[in-house]
GUNU-107109 format. One line per field, with one value per residue (C-alpha): x, y, z; residue in three letters. Coordinates in steps of 0.5 Angstrom, whole numbers, plus 500, padded with zeros to 3 digits. Example, Ala and Ser with C-alpha at 12.3 -4.5 7.8 and 13.67 -1.06 7.14 Angstrom:
BEGIN
x	525;527
y	491;498
z	516;514
bagu	ALA;SER
//
This chain:
BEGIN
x	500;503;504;502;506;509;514;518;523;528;534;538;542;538;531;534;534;528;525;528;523;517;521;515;514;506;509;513;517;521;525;530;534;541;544;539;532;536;538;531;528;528;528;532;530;533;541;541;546;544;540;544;545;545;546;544;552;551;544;545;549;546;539;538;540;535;529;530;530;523;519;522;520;514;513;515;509;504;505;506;501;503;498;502;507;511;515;520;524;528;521;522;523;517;512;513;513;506;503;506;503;496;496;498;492;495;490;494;495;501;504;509;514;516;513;516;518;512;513;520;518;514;507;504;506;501;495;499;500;493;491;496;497;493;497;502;507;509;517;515;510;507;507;500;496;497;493;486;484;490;491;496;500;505;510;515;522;525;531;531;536;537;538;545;549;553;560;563;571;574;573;570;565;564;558;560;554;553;554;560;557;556;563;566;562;562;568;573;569;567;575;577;573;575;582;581;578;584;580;582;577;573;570;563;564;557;558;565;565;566;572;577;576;575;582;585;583;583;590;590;582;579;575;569;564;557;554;559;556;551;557;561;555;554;562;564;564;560;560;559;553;551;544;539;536;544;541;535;540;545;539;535;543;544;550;551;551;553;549;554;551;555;551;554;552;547;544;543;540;534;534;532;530;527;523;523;526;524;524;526;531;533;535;530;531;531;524;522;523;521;526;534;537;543;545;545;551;548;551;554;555;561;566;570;572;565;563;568;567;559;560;565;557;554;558;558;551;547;540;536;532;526;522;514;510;505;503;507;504;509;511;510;504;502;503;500;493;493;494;489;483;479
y	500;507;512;518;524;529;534;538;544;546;551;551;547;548;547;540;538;539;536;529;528;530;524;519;512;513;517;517;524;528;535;539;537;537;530;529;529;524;519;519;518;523;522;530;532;539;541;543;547;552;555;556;564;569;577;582;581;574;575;578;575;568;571;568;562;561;564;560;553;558;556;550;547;551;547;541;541;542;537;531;534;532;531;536;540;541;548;549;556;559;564;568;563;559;565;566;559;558;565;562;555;557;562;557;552;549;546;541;542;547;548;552;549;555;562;567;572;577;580;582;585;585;583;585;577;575;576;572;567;567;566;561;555;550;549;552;549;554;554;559;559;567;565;562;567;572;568;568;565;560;553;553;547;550;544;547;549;540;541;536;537;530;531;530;533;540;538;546;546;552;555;560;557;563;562;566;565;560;565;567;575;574;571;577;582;577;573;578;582;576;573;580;580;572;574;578;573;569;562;557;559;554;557;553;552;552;548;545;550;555;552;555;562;562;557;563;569;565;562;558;557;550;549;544;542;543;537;537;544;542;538;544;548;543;545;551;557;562;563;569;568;571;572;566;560;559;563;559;553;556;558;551;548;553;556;564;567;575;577;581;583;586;589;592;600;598;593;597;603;597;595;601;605;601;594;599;593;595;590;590;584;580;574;569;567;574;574;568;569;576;579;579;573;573;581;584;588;590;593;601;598;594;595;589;591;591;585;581;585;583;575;575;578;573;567;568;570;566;567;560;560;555;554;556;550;550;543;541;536;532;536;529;527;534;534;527;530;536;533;528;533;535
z	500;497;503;503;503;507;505;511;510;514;512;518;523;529;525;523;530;531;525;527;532;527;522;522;518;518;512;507;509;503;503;506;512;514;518;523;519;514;519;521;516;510;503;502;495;494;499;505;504;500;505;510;509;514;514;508;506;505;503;497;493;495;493;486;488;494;490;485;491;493;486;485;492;491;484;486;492;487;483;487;492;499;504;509;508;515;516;521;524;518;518;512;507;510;510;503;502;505;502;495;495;497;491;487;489;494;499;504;511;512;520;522;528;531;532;528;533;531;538;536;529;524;528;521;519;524;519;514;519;520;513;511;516;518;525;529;535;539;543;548;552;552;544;545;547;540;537;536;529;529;533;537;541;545;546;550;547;546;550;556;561;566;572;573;578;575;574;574;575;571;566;561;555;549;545;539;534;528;523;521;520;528;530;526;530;537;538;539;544;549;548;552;556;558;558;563;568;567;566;561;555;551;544;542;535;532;525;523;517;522;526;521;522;530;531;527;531;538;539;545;547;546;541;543;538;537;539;546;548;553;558;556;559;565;567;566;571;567;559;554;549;543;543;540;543;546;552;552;552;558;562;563;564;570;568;569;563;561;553;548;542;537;530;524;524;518;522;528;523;521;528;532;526;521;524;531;534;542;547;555;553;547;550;550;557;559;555;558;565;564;568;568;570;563;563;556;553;546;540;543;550;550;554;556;562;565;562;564;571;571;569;576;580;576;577;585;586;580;578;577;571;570;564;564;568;563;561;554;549;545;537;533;536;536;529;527;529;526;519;522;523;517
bagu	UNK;UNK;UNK;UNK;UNK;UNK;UNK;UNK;UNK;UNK;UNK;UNK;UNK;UNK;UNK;UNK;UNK;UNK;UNK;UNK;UNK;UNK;UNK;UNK;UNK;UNK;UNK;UNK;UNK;UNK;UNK;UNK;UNK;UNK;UNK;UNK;UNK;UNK;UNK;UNK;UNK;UNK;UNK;UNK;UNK;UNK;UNK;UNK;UNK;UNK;UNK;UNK;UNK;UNK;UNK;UNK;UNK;UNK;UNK;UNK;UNK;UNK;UNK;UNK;UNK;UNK;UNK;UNK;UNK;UNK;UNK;UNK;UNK;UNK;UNK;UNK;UNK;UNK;UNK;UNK;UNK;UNK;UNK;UNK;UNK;UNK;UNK;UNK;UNK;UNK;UNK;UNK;UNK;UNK;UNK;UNK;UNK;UNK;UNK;UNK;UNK;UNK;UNK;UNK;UNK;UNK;UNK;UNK;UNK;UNK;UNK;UNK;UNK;UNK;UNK;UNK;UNK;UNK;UNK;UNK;UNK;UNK;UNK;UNK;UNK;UNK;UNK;UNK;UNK;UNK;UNK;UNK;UNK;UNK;UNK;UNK;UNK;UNK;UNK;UNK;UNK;UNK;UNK;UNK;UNK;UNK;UNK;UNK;UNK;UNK;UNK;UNK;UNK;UNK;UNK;UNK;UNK;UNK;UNK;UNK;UNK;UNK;UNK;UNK;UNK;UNK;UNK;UNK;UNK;UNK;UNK;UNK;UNK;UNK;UNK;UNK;UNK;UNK;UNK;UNK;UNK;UNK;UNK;UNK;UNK;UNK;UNK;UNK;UNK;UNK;UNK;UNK;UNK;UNK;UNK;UNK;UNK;UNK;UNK;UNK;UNK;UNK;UNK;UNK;UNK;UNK;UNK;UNK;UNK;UNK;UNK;UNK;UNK;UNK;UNK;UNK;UNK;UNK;UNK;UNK;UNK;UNK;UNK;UNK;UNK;UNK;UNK;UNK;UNK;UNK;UNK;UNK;UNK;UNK;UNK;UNK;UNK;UNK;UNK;UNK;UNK;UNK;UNK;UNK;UNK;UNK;UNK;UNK;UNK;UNK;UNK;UNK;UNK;UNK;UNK;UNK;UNK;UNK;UNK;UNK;UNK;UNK;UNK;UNK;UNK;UNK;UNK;UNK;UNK;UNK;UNK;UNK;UNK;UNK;UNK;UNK;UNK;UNK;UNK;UNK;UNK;UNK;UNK;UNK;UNK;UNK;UNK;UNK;UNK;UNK;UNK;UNK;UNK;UNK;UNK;UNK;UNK;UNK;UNK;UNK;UNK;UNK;UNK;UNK;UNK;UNK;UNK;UNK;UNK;UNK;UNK;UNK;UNK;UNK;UNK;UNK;UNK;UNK;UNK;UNK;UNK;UNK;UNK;UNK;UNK;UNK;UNK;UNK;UNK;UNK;UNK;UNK;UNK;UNK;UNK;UNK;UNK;UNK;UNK;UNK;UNK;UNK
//
């Protein structure tokens, strides 16, 4: 008996992760995913790898390419018309996605894994959300409640953190970023402000791609590859993270963390003038816990002195962090019945 089809997309690391779980064997899963999402079980029909672009300086030059990926997974959903298509974070690309299958007859069920932040910018993509999706599953538990006219499953953020006993001896982790406009603007200013607190330093390396350019500029740190970051997290005295769900990560590990946050004068410009970007925090486990408990060094304020001095307050007076104590619901299982309903 032929199996129905489900068509998934993730562009990014981070989304391969969290599609792997969603992989079932009730379907026959097809698309775009990294190692994680093919181990399980996807059949990829389009590279992984073209998508993985971020920054307008990287943006721009692969734009064609990435448009043309657009339409022809676009072309290739409605001609083998999937019963679902499965979208996972990469929100630009997804929301155009969704927009263009419905105009192009597309009548399949389309959920959303992870909310765009439309609580940050760009709120006006809530319609577009609304008109577009079938399901959303939300990661963060105030998420649910911008919605009116979209169901809603808040599954919870898919970190699990055991129960083990924190091994912290010495140490300073840095988490520069998974992307190399991020680890130009980042490393240099968490490196300084590591040095001076004289602990061996451990640098984080989000994808191997990324391994070369930050063994060049930190002479002497180890680095620790991204599927080791949560027993870096587990024994180091503090860290320094880029802003991205890394603080997320080190919250729910307990592990005393200072936010540094470095733009380019032009992204700063469209930040604060453009998209009007104005939030208490930017972190997500500031915005989480709704107050503080990772401090925020972001874009002009960046001296590497007080950062330094501040991860010192931190580690001898950490702040605990819990994630929402509503109830969470299972993503695959979540996704299995929407597809499920009429």
């Amino acid at each position: 008996m032929t199996k129905s089809k489900l068509f998934f997309f993730a562009g990014e690391p981070s989304g391969d992760l969290l599609g792997a779980p969603l992989i079932t064997s009730d379907y026959d899963c097809v698309g775009v995913g990294g190692p994680a999402m093919q181990k399980a079980g996807l059949e990829p029909l389009f590279d992984f790898e073209d998508f993985q672009v971020m920054g307008f300086s990287a943006v721009l030059p692969a734009l064609p390419r990435i448009v043309k990926r657009l339409y022809e997974i676009k072309n290739w959903i409605i001609k083998n018309k999937p019963c679902g298509v499965i979208l996972i974070d990469y929100a630009e690309f997804n929301l155009l996605l969704a927009d263009k299958l419905r105009k192009a007859g597309y009548r399949g069920k389309i959920i959303q894994y992870v909310c765009p932040s439309i609580w940050a910018w760009r709120k006006n993509r809530k319609k577009l959300l609304e008109k577009n999706l079938n399901h959303l599953l939300a990661i963060l538990p105030f998420e649910k409640k911008l919605f009116q006219k979209l169901p809603v499953s808040y599954v919870g953020h898919p970190l699990k953190v055991e129960t083990l006993p924190m091994k912290r001896s010495s140490g300073i982790a840095l988490f520069p970023g998974s992307r190399k406009e991020q680890v130009l603007q980042n490393l240099p200013i968490q490196l300084e402000a590591a040095r001076l607190l004289g602990e061996p330093i451990y640098i984080s390396v989000a994808r191997p791609k990324l391994h070369k350019l930050i063994e060049e500029r930190a002479p002497g740190c180890i680095l620790v590859p991204s599927e080791e970051r949560y027993d870096l997290m587990r024994r180091v005295k503090g860290a320094f993270a880029t802003c991205g769900t890394v603080t997320l990560e080190l919250g729910l590990h307990q592990t005393p963390c200072v936010v540094t946050y470095k733009l380019s004068s032009f992204h700063y410009f469209l930040a604060r003038h453009i998209f009007k970007i104005r939030l208490p925090y930017y972190s997500l486990v500031n915005l989480i816990a709704d107050r503080e408990l990772c401090p925020e060094f972001i874009h002009k304020k960046l001296d590497t002195q007080e950062i330094a001095c501040t991860l010192t307050r931190v580690m001898k007076n950490p702040l605990r962090f819990a994630m929402d104590e509503m109830e969470t619901k299972n993503p695959k299982m979540e996704m299995l019945h929407a597809l499920s309903l009429p």
